[in-house]
C-alpha distance (Angstrom), angle and dihedral (degrees) to the residues before:
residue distance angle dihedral
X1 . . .
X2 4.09 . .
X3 3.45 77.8 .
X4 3.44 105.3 55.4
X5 3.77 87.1 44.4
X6 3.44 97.2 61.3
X7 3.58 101.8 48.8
X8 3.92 128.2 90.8
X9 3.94 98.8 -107.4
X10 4.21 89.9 43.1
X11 3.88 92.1 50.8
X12 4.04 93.6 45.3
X13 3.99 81.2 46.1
X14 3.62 90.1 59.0
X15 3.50 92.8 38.7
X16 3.70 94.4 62.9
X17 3.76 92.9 50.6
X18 3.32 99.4 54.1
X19 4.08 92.1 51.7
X20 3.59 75.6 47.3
X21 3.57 98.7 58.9
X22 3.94 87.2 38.4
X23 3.74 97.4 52.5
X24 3.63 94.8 53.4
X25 3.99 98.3 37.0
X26 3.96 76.2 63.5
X27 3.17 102.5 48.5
X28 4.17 85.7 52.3
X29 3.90 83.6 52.3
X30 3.55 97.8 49.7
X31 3.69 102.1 46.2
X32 3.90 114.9 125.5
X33 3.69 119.5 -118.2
X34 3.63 125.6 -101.2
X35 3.89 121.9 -79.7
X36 4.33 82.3 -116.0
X37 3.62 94.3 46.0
X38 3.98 91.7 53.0
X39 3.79 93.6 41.6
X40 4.45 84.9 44.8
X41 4.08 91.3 58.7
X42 3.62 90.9 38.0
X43 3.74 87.5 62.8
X44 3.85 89.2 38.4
X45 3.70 108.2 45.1
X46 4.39 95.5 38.5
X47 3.87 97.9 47.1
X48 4.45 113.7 109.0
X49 3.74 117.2 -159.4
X50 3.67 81.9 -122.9
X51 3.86 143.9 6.3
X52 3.86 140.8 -160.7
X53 4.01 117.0 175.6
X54 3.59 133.6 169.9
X55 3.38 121.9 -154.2
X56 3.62 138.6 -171.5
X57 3.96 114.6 -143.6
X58 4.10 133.6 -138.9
X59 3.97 121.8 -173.2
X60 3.49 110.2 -174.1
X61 3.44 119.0 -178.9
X62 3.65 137.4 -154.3
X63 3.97 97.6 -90.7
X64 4.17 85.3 45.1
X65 3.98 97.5 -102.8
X66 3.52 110.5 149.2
X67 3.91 136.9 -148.4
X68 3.88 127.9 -161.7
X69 3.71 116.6 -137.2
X70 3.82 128.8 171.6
X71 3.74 125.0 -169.8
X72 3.81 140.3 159.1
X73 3.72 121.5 -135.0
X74 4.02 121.8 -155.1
X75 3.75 114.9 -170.5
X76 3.87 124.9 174.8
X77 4.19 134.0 175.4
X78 3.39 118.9 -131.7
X79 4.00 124.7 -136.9
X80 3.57 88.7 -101.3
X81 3.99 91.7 51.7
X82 3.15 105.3 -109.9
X83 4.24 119.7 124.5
X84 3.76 123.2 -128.4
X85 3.68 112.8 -158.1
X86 4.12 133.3 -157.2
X87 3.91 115.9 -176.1
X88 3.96 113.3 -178.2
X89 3.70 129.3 -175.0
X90 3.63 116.4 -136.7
X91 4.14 103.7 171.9
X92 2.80 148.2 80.2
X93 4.12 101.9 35.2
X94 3.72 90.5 -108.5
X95 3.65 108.1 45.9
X96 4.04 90.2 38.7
X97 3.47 115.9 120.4
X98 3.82 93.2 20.1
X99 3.91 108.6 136.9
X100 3.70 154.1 -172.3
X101 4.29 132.4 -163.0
X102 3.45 113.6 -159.7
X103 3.84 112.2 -168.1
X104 4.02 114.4 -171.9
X105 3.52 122.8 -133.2
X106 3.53 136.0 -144.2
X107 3.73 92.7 -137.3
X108 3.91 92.5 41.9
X109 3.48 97.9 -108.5
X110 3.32 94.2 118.6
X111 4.04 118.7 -165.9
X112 4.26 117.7 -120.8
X113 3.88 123.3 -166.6
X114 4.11 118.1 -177.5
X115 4.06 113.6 -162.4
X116 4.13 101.6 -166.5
X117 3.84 100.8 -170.9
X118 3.82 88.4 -142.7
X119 3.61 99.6 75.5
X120 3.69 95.3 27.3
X121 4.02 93.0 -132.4
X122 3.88 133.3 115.0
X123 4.11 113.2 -129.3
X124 3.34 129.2 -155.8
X125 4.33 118.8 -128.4
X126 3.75 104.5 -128.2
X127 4.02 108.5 -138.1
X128 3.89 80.5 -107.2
X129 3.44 102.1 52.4
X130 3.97 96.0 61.8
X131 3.47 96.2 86.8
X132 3.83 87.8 66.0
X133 3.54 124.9 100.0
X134 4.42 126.1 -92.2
X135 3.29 111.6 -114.8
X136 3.97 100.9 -49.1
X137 3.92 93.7 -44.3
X138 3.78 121.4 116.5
X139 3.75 93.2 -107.4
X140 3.66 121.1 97.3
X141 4.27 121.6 -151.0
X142 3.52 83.9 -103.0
X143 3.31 104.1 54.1
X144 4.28 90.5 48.8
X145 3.93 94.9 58.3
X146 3.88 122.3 88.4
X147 3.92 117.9 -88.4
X148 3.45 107.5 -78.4
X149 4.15 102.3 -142.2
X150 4.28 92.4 178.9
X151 3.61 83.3 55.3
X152 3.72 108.3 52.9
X153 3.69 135.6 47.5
X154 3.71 117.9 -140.6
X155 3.75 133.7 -145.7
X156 4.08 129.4 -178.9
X157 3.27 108.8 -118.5
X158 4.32 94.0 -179.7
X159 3.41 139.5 -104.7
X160 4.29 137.2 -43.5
X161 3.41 135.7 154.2
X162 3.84 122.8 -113.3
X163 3.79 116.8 -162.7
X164 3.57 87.9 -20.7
X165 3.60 98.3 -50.1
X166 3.69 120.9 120.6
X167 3.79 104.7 -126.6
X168 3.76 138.9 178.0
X169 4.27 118.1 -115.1
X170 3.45 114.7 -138.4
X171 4.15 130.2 173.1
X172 3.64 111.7 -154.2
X173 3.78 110.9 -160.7
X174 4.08 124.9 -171.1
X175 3.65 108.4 -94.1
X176 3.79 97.0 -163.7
X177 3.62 135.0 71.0
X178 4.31 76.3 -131.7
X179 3.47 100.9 55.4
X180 3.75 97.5 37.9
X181 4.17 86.6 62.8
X182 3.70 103.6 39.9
X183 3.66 90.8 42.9
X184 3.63 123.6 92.2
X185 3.91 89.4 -151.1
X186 3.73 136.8 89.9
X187 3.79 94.9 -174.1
X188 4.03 134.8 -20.5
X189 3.66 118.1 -144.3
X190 3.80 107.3 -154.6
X191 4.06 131.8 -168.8
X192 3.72 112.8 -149.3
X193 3.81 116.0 178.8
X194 3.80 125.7 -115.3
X195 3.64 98.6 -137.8
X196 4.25 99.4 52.8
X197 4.00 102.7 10.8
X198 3.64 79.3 -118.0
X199 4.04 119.5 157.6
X200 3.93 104.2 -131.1
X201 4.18 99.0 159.7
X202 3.72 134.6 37.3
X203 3.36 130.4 178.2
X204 4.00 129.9 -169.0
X205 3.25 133.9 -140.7
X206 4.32 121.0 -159.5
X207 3.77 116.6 -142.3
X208 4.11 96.8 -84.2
X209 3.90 89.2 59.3
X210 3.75 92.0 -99.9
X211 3.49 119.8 143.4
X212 4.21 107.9 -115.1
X213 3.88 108.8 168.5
X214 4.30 145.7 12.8
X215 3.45 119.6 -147.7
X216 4.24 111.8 -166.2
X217 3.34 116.6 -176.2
X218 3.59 103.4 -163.5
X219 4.14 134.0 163.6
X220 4.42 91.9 63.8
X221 3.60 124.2 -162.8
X222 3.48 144.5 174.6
X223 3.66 104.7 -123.4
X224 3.43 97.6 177.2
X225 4.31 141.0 -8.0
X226 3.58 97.0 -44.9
X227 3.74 99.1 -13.4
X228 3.82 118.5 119.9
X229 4.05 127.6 -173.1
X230 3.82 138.2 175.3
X231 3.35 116.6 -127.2
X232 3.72 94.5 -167.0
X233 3.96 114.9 48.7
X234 4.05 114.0 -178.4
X235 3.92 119.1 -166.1
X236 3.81 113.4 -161.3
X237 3.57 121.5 -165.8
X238 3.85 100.2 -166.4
X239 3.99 91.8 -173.0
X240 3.29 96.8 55.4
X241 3.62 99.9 18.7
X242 3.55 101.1 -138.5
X243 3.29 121.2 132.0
X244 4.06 136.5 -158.6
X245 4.04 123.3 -164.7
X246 3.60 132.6 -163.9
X247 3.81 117.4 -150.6
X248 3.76 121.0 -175.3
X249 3.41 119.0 -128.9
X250 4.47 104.9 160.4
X251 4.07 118.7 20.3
X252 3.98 114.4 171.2
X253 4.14 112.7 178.9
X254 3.72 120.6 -150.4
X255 3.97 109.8 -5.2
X256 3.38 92.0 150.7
X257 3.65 105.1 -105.2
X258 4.04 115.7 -160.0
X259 3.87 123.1 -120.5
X260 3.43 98.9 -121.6
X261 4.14 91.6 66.9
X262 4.04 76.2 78.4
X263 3.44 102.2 72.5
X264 3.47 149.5 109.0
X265 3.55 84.4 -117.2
X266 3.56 105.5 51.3
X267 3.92 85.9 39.4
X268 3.91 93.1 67.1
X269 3.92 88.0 39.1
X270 4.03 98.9 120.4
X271 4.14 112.8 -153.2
X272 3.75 120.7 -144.7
């Protein structure tokens, strides 16, 4: 055996092992995570203890006419995790004070409640009504709550670069029998980027496996420690081709904002 060790052919023996050994030790280092484990540190590393945006609002519809919407959005996590969410119109005069409270779920059914000033009454989303649009913008219920992890199943789907940016492809599917008949979605394809697990592209699919809208969020920045936002979200609708974007114009990060500003009470609280 010394032997064989020691001469020419038994050291370039060894020699191949060993790269061998090497080569596929980094291959094991190098593998990407999972599509779940991406989409689990998304939700981990980009989640504030509490939230206050304001937002200016642009419909455009198909023929290019154009409506001017402001709102403010208050969004807050819970000890056990899970995000409550308060979105309030405040122009024009006759959407302002129009509202929806999002509470997230641990099984992903998440619970919805519109307040529409004009009939002075608080309404309950059914599970089935998500998929609709929000009040004439190209964003449905469903597509306003957080990402539901229980209720999808994820798959890689590679690698492409967004603006840029190297970022991961992932399809989320609906897992559940649930979620695959409330939701207005066959599959979403989302772009999350390498760099900040950030999600900077989605795209939706309708139930026949046609693609039916593009959300961009574009304008990214680090808010705070590992914490990224867009300031510039663009929904697509590429049936319709109408369009809504979101612009910020006031973010404030962890002022403390009280539980009871998510509820049903405070959502059919009308301002001056």
């Amino acid at each position: 055996m010394n032997g064989i060790m020691r001469s020419p052919v038994g050291l370039a023996v060894v020699a191949v092992v060993v790269l061998a050994f090497q080569s596929v030790g980094g291959a094991v280092a190098q593998a990407p995570p999972s599509a779940l484990a991406i989409m689990e540190k998304n939700r981990e590393l980009h989640r504030a203890r509490d939230e206050e945006e304001t937002l200016a609002v642009k419909i455009v519809d198909r023929r290019g006419a154009v409506k001017q919407r402001r709102l403010v959005r208050y969004t807050a996590t819970g000890a056990d995790g899970l995000s409550k969410v308060l979105v309030r119109f405040t122009a024009p005069r006759d959407i302002a004070n129009t509202g929806l409270l999002i509470w997230e779920a641990r099984t992903g059914d998440d619970d919805q409640w519109l307040y529409l000033p004009g009939v002075k009454k608080v309404k309950r989303i059914a599970a089935s009504g998500k998929k609709n649009r929000f009040l004439g913008t190209d964003f449905s219920y469903e597509d306003l709550r957080p990402e539901a992890l229980v209720a999808h199943r994820y798959e890689s789907a590679g690698s492409e670069a967004v603006d840029g940016q190297d970022c991961w492809v992932i399809d989320a599917f609906p897992a559940t029998e649930r979620e695959a008949a409330d939701s207005g979605y066959s599959k979403r394809r989302l772009w999350v980027r390498k760099d900040v697990t950030q999600i900077v592209k989605r795209e939706f699919y309708d139930g026949k496996g046609r693609l039916e809208k593009v959300q961009s969020d574009r304008k990214l920045v680090n808010v705070k420690g590992a914490l990224w936002r867009a300031d510039e979200i663009e929904m697509h609708d590429v049936q319709s081709n109408g369009r809504t974007v979101l612009t910020l114009e006031r973010r404030a990060l962890d002022t403390g904002l009280k539980d009871s500003l998510f509820t049903e009470t405070e959502l059919a609280r009308e301002g001056p």
